[in-house]
C-alpha positions in Angstrom: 0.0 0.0 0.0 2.9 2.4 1.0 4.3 1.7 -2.1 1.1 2.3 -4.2 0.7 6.2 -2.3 3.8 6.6 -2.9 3.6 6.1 -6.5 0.6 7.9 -6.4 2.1 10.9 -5.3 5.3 11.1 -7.6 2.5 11.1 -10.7 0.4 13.5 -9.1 3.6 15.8 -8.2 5.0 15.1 -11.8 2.0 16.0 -13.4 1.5 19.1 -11.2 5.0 19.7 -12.5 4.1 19.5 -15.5 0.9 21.7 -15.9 3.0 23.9 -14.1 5.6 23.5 -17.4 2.8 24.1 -19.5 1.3 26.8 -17.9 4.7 29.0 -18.0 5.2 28.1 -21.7 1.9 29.1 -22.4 2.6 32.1 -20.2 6.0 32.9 -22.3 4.8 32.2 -25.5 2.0 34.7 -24.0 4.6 37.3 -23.5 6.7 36.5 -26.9 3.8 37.1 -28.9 2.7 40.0 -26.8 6.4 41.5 -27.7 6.7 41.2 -31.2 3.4 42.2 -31.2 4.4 45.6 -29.6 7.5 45.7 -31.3 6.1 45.1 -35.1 3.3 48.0 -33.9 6.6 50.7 -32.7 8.2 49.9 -36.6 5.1 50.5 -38.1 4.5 53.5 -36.0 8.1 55.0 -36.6 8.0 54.0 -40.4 4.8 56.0 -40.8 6.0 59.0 -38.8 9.7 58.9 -41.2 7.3 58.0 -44.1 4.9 61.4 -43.7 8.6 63.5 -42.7 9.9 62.8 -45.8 7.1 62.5 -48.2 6.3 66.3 -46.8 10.0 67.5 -46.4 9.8 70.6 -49.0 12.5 70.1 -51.7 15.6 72.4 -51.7 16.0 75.7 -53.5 17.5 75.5 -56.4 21.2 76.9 -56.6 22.3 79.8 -58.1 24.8 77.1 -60.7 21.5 75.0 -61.3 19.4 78.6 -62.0 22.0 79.3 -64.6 22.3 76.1 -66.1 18.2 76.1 -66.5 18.4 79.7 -67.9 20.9 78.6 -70.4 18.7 75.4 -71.6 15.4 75.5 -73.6 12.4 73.8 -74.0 11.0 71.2 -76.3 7.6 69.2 -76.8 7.4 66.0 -77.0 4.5 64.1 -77.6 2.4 67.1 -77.4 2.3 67.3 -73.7 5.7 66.7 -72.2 8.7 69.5 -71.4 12.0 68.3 -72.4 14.5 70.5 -71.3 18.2 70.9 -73.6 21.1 72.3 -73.9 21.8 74.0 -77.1 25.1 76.1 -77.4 26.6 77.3 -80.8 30.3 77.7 -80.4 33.0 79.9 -82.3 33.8 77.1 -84.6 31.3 78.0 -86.8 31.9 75.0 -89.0 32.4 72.8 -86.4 30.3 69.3 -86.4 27.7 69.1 -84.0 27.6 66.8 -80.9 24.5 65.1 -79.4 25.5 64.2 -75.4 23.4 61.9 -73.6 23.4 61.2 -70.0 23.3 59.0 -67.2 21.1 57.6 -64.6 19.8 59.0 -62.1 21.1 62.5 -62.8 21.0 64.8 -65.9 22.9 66.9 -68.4 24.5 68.6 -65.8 26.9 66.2 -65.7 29.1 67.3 -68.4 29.5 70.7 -66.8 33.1 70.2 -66.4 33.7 69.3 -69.9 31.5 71.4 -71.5 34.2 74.3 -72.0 36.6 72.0 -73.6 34.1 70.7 -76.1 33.0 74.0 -77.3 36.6 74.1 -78.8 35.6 71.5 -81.2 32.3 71.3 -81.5 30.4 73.9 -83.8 27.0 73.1 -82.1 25.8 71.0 -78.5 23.1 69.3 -77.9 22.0 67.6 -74.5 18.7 66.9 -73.6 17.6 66.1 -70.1 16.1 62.8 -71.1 12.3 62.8 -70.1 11.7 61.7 -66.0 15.0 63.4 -65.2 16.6 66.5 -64.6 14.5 69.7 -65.2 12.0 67.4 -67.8 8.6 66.7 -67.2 8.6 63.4 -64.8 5.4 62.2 -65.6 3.9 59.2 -63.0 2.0 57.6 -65.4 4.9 56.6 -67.8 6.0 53.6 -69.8 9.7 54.5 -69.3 12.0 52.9 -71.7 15.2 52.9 -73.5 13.5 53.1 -76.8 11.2 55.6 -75.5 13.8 57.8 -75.3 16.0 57.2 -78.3 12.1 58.5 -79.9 13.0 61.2 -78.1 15.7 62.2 -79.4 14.9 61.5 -82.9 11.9 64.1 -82.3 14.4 66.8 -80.9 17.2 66.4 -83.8 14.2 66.5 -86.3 12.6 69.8 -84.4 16.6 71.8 -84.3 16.8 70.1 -88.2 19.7 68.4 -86.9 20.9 65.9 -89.7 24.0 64.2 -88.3 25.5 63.9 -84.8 28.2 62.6 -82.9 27.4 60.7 -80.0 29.3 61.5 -76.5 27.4 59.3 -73.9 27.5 58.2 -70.1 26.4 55.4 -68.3 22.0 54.9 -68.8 22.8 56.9 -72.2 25.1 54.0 -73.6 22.4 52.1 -74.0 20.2 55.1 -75.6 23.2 55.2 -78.0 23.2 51.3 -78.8 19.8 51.4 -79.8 20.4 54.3 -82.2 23.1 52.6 -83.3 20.7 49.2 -83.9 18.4 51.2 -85.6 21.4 52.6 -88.1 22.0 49.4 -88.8 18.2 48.5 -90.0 18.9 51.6 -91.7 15.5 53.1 -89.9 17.4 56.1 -88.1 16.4 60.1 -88.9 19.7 61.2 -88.8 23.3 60.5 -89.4 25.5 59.1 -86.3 28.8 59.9 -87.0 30.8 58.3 -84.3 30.2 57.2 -81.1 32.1 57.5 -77.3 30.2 56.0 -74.3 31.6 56.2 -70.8 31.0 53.4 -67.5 27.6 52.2 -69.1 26.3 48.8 -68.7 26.2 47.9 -72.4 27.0 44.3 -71.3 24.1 42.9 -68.8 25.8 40.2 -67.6 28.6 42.5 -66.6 26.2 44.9 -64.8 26.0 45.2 -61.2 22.8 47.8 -59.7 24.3 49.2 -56.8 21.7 48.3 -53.2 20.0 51.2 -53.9 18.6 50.4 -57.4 18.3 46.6 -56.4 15.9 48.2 -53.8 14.0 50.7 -55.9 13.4 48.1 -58.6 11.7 45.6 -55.9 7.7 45.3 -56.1 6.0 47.6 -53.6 9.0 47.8 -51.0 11.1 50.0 -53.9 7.4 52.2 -54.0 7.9 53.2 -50.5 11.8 53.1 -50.9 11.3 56.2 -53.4 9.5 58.3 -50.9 11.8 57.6 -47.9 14.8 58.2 -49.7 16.5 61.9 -48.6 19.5 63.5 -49.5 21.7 62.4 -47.4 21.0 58.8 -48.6 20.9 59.5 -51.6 24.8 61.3 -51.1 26.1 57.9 -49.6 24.7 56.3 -52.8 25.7 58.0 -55.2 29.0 58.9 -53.5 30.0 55.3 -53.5 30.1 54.8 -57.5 32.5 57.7 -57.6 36.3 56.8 -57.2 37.9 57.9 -53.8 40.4 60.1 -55.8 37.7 62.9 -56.8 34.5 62.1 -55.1 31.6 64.8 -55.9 31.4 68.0 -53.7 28.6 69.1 -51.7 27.6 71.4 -53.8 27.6 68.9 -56.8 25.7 66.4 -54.4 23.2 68.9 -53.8 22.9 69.7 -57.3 21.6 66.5 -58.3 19.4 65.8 -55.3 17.7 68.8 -56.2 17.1 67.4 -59.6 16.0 64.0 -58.5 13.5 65.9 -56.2 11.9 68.9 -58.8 8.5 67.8 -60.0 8.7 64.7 -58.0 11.3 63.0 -60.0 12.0 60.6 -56.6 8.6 59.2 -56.9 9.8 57.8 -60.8 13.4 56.3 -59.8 11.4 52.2 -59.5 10.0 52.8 -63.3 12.8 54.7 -65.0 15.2 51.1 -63.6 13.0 49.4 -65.9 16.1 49.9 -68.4 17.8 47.0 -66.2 15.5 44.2 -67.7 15.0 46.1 -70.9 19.1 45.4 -71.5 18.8 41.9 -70.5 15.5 42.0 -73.4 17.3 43.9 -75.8 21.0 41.9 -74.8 22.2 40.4 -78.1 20.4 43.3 -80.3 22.1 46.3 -78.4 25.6 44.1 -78.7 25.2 43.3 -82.2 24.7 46.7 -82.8 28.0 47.8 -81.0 30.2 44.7 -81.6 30.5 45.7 -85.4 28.9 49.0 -85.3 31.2 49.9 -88.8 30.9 52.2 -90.4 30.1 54.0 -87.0 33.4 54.4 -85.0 33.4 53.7 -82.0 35.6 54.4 -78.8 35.2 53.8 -74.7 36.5 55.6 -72.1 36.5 53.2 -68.7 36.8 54.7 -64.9 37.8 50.9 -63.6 36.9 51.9 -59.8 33.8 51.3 -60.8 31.2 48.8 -58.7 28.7 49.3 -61.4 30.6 47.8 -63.7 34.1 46.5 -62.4 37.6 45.6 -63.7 36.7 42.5 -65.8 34.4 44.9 -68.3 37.5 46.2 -69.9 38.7 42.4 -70.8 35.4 41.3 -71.9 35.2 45.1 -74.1 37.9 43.7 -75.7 36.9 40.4 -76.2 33.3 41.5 -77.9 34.2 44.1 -79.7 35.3 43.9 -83.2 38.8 46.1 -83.2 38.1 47.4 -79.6 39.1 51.3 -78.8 38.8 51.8 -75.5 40.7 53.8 -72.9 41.1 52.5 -69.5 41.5 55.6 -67.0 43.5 55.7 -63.7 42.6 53.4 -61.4 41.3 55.9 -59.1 39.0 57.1 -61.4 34.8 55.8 -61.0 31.8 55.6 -62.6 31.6 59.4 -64.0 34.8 60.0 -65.5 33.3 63.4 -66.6 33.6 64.6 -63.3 36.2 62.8 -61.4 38.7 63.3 -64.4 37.5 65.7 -67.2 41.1 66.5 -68.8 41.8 63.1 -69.3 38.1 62.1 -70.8 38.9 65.7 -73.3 42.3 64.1 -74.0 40.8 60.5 -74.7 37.8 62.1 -77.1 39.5 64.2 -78.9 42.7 61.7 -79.7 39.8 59.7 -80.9 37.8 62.0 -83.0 41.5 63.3 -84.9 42.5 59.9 -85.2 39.5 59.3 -87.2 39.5 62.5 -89.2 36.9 64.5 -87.6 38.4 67.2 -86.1 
């Protein structure tokens, strides 16, 4: 019998044991749940308050440079409803031929400020558009952005100025504006002449191309729609900061420049659909390098900042290995993604070797 109670009340004290067990996991999970509960509820409550700051944080003045630069440019229709802002300048050289410059993403013709002065010495005439959703264009919300889209573009500006034949200086998204043109020479279905081409740091090889976070992020369903609107300047200067070379990274004042830009008439809220050029390379891939691997009787030269995480060191091997007699100049090693900026002497020097060794100048 003693042995019977006794067993009796082990079971009973183990299974008060283990109801107590029960009880204070129930009781923890209780207070886990409660917890991330509360904490998921504190994110979503400072997410909304950063979201509303920055979605209402006015945009910056514009600077005295960016008021002249806008007062120099004019304006152009295009499809009967949208501004496209451009640069036209005659030069002294009367006789000089005329150059079409086409820029990168996410900034705007203001990029070749630096060499601007230089070109005028051999250029007659230049041309550079702020391709529409950047710059001081119209950056329309409803818009099926694409690289052909704007190579239209600036068919219908060359035909409006009764432009007939161009050469082609380009950066970075306008690369792959200038291998389309360059595919429709080919076909033979191009408005005007191309006379020789020069890209710089463009990912004219997909496979090549790496989207810095920021774009992978933007480019995401939904999450890059909210990205847009919480992205702020200073953000935006670590971004962009970190494609440049550590030699000459951009000023503050040229930082603030092209936040400014990126924020007139909303332009932030277009960043996600304007990286639709990403998968448009990848559609257009063996097209846009057909057109550019032989692009005779087109000339066609490269200039390379290889401190680059856009598009790194092995680009230059695999230029070379693509292109039919490859011309392309590999810059310091210092020097990034806009070689127009970090090192404009050297991207003069480069161009204009190339455009007398080819008879234009």
């Amino acid at each position: 019998m003693a042995t019977k109670d006794n067993l009796r009340t082990r079971f009973d004290y183990n299974q008060s044991k283990s109801n107590e067990i029960k009880t204070n996991i129930h009781v923890n999970n209780e207070s886990c749940y409660r917890f991330v509960r509360n904490t998921i509820t504190v994110l979503v409550v400072i997410l909304a308050i950063i979201y509303t700051w920055f979605t209402h944080y006015p945009e910056p003045a514009i600077s005295p440079f960016l008021h002249g630069w806008q007062e120099m440019g004019k304006q152009f229709i295009y499809r009967s409803q949208y501004d496209i802002f451009y640069i036209d300048k005659m030069t002294n050289k009367t006789n000089g031929p005329t150059l079409l410059y086409l820029h990168g993403f996410p900034t705007s013709n203001v990029d070749m400020y630096k060499i601007l002065p230089q070109l005028t010495n051999h250029f007659g005439r230049i041309i550079a558009p702020d391709f529409i959703g950047f710059g001081f264009s119209s950056k329309p919300k409803s818009y099926q952005y694409s690289i052909k889209d704007q190579a239209e573009l600036i068919q219908s500006l060359l035909d409006h100025l009764n432009i007939d034949n161009v050469h082609i200086l380009s950066h970075d998204y306008g690369d792959s504006v200038a291998q389309h043109l360059l595919s429709l020479n080919k076909k033979k279905s191009l408005k005007f002449q191309i006379n020789s081409v020069c890209m710089m740091n463009g990912g004219i090889f997909p496979s090549h191309h790496r989207p810095v976070l920021f774009q992978r992020i933007l480019r995401m369903p939904i999450i890059g729609s909210v990205a847009s609107r919480l992205l702020n300047r200073y953000l935006f200067y670590i971004a962009i900061t970190k494609v440049f070379g550590h030699k000459n990274p951009p000023t503050i004042p040229e930082l603030y420049d092209m936040w400014k830009l990126i924020r007139l008439n909303d332009g932030y809220l277009v960043l996600g659909p304007l990286l639709s050029y990403i998968d448009e390379r990848f559609e257009n891939e063996n097209e846009w390098i057909d057109a550019i691997s032989d692009s005779r009787p087109v000339p066609l030269h490269f200039i390379y900042g290889p401190a680059d995480p856009v598009n790194p060191p092995p680009f230059d091997e695999f230029y070379r290995n693509i292109i039919n007699q490859p011309n392309i100049k590999v810059l310091d090693t210092n020097i990034g993604h806009y070689p127009q900026m970090e090192a404009p002497d050297d991207v003069i020097e480069s161009y204009v070797e190339f455009l007398n060794k080819n008879n234009f100048l």
